[in-house]
N, C-alpha and C positions, 0 to 999 in steps of 0.2 A: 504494500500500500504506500501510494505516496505521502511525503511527511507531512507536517503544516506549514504554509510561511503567511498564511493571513492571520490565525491565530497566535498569541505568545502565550506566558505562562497566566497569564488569568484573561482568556477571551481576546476580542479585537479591540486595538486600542490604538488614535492616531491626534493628529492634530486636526482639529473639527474642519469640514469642507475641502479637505485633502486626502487622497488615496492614504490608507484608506476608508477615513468616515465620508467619504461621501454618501448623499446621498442616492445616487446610483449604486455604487455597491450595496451600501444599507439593505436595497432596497432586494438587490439579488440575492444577498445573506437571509433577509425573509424570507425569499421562495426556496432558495434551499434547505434551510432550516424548518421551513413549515412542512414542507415534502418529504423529509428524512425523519420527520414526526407523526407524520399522516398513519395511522395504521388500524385497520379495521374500518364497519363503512359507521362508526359514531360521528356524530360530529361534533367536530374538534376543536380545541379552543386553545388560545396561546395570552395568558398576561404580562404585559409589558409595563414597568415603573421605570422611576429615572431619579436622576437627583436634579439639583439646580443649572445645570449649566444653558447659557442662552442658545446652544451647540441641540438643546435638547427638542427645542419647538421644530429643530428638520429634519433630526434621526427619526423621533416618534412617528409623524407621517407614514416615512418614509417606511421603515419597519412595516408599519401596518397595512399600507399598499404592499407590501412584501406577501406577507399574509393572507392577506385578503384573495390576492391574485391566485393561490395553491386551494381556496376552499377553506381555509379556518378563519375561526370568529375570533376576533380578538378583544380582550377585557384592557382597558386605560386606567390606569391607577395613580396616576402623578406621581410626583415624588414621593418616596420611601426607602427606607433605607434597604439593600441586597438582600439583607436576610429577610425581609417580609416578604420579597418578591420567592424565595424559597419555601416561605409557608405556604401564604400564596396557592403557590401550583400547585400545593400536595392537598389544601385543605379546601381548593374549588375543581381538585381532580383533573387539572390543565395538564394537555400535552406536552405543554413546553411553557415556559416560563423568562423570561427576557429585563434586563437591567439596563437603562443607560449609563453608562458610570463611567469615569477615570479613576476613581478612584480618590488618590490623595493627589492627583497631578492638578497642575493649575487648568481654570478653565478654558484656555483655551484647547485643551486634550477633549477626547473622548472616547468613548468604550460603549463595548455589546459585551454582556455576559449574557451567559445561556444556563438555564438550569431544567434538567428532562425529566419528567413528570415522577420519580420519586424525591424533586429536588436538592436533588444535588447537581453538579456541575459538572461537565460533560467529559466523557474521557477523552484521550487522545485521541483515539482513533475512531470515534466520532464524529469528532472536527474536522479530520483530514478528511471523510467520507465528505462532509460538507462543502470542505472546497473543492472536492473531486466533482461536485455536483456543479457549482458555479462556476469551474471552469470549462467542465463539459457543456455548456448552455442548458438552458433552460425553458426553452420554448413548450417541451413536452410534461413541463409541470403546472401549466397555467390551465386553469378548471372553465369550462363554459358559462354563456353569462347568468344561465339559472343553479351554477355552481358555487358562485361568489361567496366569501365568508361575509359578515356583518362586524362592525366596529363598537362597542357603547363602553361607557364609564363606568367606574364603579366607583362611587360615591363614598363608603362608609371602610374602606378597606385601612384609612389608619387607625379608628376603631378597633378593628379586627385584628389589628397590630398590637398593638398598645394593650389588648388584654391577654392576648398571646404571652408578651412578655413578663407581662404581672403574675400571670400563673408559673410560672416557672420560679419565684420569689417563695420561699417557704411560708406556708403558712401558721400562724398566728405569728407572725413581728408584722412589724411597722417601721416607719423609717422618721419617727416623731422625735422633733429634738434635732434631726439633723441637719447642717449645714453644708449644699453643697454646689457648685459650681460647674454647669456643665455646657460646656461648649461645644456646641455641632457643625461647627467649622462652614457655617453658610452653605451645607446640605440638605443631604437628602432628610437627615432628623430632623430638622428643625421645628417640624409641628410635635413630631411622636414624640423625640426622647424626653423634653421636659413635662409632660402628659403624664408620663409613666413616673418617673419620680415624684411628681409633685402626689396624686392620685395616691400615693405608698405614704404618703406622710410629711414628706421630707423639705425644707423652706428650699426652694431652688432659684437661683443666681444664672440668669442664662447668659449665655454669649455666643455670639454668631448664629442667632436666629432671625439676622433680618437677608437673605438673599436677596440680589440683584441680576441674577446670571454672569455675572465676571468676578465676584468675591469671593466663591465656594474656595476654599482651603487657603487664601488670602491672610498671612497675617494672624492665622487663627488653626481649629483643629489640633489633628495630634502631633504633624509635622511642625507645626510654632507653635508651640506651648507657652512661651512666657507672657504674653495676654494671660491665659490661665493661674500659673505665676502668682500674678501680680493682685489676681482678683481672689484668690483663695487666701494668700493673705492681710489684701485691704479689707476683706468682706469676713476676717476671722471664719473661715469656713471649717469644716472637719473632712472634707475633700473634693478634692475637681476630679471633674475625668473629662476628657478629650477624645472627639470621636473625628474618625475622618469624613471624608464628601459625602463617602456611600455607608457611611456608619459600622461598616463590618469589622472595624477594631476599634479598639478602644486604650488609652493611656491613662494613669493617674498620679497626682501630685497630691502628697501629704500637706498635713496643717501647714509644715514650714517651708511649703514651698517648693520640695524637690519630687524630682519626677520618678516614676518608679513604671517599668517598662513591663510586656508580656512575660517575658520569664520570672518574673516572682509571682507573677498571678498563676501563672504556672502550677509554680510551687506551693503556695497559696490552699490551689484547689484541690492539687493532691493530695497531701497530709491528709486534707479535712475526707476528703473522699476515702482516705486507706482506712483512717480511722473508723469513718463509719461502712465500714464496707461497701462503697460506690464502685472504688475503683475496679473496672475490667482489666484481666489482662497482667496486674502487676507492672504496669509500665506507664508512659506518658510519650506521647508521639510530637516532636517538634523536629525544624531543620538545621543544618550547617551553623546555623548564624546564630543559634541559641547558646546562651555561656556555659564554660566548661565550669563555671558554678552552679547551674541547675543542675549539671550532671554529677558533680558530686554529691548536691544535697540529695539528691534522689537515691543514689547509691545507697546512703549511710542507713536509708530507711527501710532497704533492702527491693529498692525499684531499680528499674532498667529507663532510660533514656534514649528512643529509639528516636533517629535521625533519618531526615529525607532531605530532598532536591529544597529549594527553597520555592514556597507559591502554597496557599494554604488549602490549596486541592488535593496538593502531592500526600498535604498530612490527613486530608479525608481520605482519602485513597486508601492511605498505609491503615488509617484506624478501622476503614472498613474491611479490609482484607486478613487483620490479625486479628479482630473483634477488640482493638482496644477503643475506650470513651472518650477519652481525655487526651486534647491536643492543641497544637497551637505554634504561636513566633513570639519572638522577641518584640518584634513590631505590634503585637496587639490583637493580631486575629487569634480570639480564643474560642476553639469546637468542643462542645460539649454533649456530645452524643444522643444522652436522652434529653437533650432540648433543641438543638436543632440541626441542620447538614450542614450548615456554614458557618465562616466564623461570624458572630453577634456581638458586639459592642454594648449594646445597651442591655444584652441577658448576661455579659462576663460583668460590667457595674452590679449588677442582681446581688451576684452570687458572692461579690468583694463587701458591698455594702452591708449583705445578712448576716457577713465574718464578722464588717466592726460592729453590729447591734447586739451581735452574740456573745462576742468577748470583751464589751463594751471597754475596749481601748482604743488609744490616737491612730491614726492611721498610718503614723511614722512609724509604730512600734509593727502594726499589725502586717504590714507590708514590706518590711522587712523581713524576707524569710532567711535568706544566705547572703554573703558576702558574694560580690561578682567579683568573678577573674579578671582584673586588666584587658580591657576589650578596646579595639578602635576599629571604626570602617571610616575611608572616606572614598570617594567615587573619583573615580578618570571619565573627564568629559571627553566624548568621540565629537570628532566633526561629523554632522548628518550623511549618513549612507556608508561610513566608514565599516566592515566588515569586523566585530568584534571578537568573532572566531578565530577570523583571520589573525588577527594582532596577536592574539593569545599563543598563537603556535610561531610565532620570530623568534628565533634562537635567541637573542639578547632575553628576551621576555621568560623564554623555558629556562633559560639556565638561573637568570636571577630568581625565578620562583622554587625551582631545584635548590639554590643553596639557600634561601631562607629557609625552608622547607628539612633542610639536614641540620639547622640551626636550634628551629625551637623543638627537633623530636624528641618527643618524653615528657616536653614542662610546655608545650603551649598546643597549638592549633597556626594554620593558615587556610582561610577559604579566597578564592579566586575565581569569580564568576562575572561574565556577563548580564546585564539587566535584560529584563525578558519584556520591559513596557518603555525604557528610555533609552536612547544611546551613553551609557556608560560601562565601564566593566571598576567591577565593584572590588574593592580590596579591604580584608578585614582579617587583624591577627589578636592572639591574645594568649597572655602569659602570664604568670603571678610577677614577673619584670616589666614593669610599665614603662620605664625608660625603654627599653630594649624593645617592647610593641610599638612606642610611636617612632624610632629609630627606621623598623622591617617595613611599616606601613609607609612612610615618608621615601625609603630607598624604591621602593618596588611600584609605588607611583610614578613617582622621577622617568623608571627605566620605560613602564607602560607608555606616559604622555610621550618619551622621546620616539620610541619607537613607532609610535600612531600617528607621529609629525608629516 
């Protein structure tokens, strides 16, 4: 089977009105995607959500004519965050299930995820089938004109959101008393998320709830935090969280301010899961980029730390395949099994927030689980269309990543990857020697930029 080049690692993703979100292709991604969903003579329906970006008012169409044109009805949901468009299709029984999203990229990006009617995200070679469809034409998918699918709104679906999430909050707490801060980065949350805390008890402090279609992750969200910052401690708060464009991770900043990433939630959720016997599996499923301090905290408890590709599909994948529950990044997408197939931001805040009402301590304390290893990444910018595979295989490049590589064996890590949504190739190391990690990270940048010149 051919591989994918219009897919990366989370869907299609490009700069809006340019191959490839146009919307001509958009629109040929619809019929093949509606076609490669079409099965049995039901009829079939495909819901479509997005988040804020202005990129949004010509994909939507655009999709929908897609759709439409194959024989499926399609359901409009406006903006919501990724994981409701996952409930979504499982819980209106949809064939397929559709995101606009970049994600945490600025708005001028945009993206199609895809999620197949048991909501989850599509495998590889699905995808590849997909574009094997759009590039073999498509004439012979388009349905006659008493075929056509039909388009209507759904009106009440962040409703159906927003109680979704509440249910998954254990019952009998509250979240009374507390103060907190939560910033949806001028996304796709911005109606739901502070609904759902507020609703639970909690006094809630919003930020970046007013979109414009060019602010979404603007200054705000998970990636710029210090807005966040700044307002958890002007506003004495007991904690913020920070969610990206399309809400499907989440970050948090204790009382004083400092930030506290996926991998303690991680750890977090585990403990409390072993202890009470949740955890499947005995393990915890995260990637490459996760610190070699979760893996020792998990060790010590007598868990395993299984590692994947990076992209939080690879860690549903891996958790469906080994039957483990509990997974996740460093970055924030945290999956939790019996609550949903993606990672959720606004259900991993759930489940941190029931920790502090429980152990009714500060958030600094409670989020603290381990000490982290000495970690740095910083990114090599590619000139646009520069081939980052390519770079990665120059001898100057192999050999410098070879001897960092015989350097930190035994006391650290190097991971070395290309980005799968932007042109950069990613370098990140880490050691209980921090001088000696910003040292490896700073040389092997140096050689990447020169070599990519």
């Amino acid at each position: 089977m051919a591989g994918r080049k219009l897919f990366g690692t989370d869907g299609v993703r490009g700069l809006a009105n340019s191959e490839p979100m146009t919307a001509d292709t958009v629109m040929r991604l619809g019929m093949a995607a509606g076609r490669q969903f079409t099965r049995g003579a039901h009829r079939h329906t495909v819901v479509i959500g997005k988040d804020t970006r202005l990129s949004g008012y010509m994909l939507e169409p655009a999709l929908t004519a897609g759709f439409v044109s194959v024989g499926m009805d399609v359901i409009l949901v406006g903006p919501i965050p990724t994981p409701g468009i996952a409930m979504l299709t499982r819980s209106m029984r949809c064939d397929l299930g559709v995101m606009i999203s970049a994600s945490h990229n600025p708005y001028e990006d945009n993206g199609i995820k895809l999620f197949g009617p048991d909501g989850y995200k599509l495998s590889d070679a699905i995808e590849a089938q997909i574009e094997a469809a759009m590039e073999n034409g498509l004439a012979d998918a388009r349905v006659g004109a008493d075929g056509l699918g039909r388009a209507k709104r759904l009106d009440d679906a962040d409703g159906r959101y927003v109680e979704y999430c509440k249910a998954t909050f254990p019952r009998g707490l509250r979240l009374d008393g507390l103060k907190i801060v939560v910033d949806c980065a001028n996304g796709a949350a911005y109606k739901v998320a502070p609904k759902v805390f507020w609703e639970l008890g909690a006094d809630v402090v919003n930020v970046g709830v007013t979109p414009d279609g060019i602010n979404i992750n603007r200054d705000c969200g998970s990636l710029h935090p210090d807005k966040l910052k700044e307002m958890v401690v002007g506003h004495n708060a007991h904690l913020g969280l920070a969610l990206d464009g399309d809400a499907d991770r989440v970050l948090f900043c204790d009382e004083h301010g400092h930030m506290v990433d996926g991998d303690q939630v991680l750890a977090l959720i585990a403990a409390h899961w072993q202890k009470t016997k949740q955890l499947d599996g005995g393990a915890v499923v995260a990637t490459v980029m996760s610190n070699l301090g979760l893996e020792r905290n998990l060790q010590a408890q007598g868990l395993k730390l299984i590692r994947t590709a990076v992209g939080d599909r690879y860690v549903v994948e891996e958790m469906r395949a080994k039957g483990y529950n509990l997974g996740g990044e460093q970055s924030g997408h945290i999956i939790m099994g019996q609550h949903a197939t993606t990672g959720d931001g606004i259900i991993a805040a759930l489940q941190v927030l029931a920790a502090l009402v429980e152990r009714g301590k500060p958030a600094g304390e409670v989020l603290r689980v381990f000490q982290p290893v000495p970690q740095l990444l910083k990114n090599v910018k590619l000139a646009q269309g520069t081939d980052a595979s390519a770079v990665l295989k120059l001898a100057p490049v192999k050999d410098a990543i070879a001897a960092v590589e015989q350097r930190l064996n035994g006391r650290g890590r190097l991971v070395i990857r290309k980005s799968g949504t932007e042109p950069l190739i990613r370098v990140m190391a880490e050691s209980d020697d921090a001088t000696e990690v910003d040292t490896v990270v700073a040389d092997l940048c140096a050689v990447i930029a020169k070599a990519a010149a």
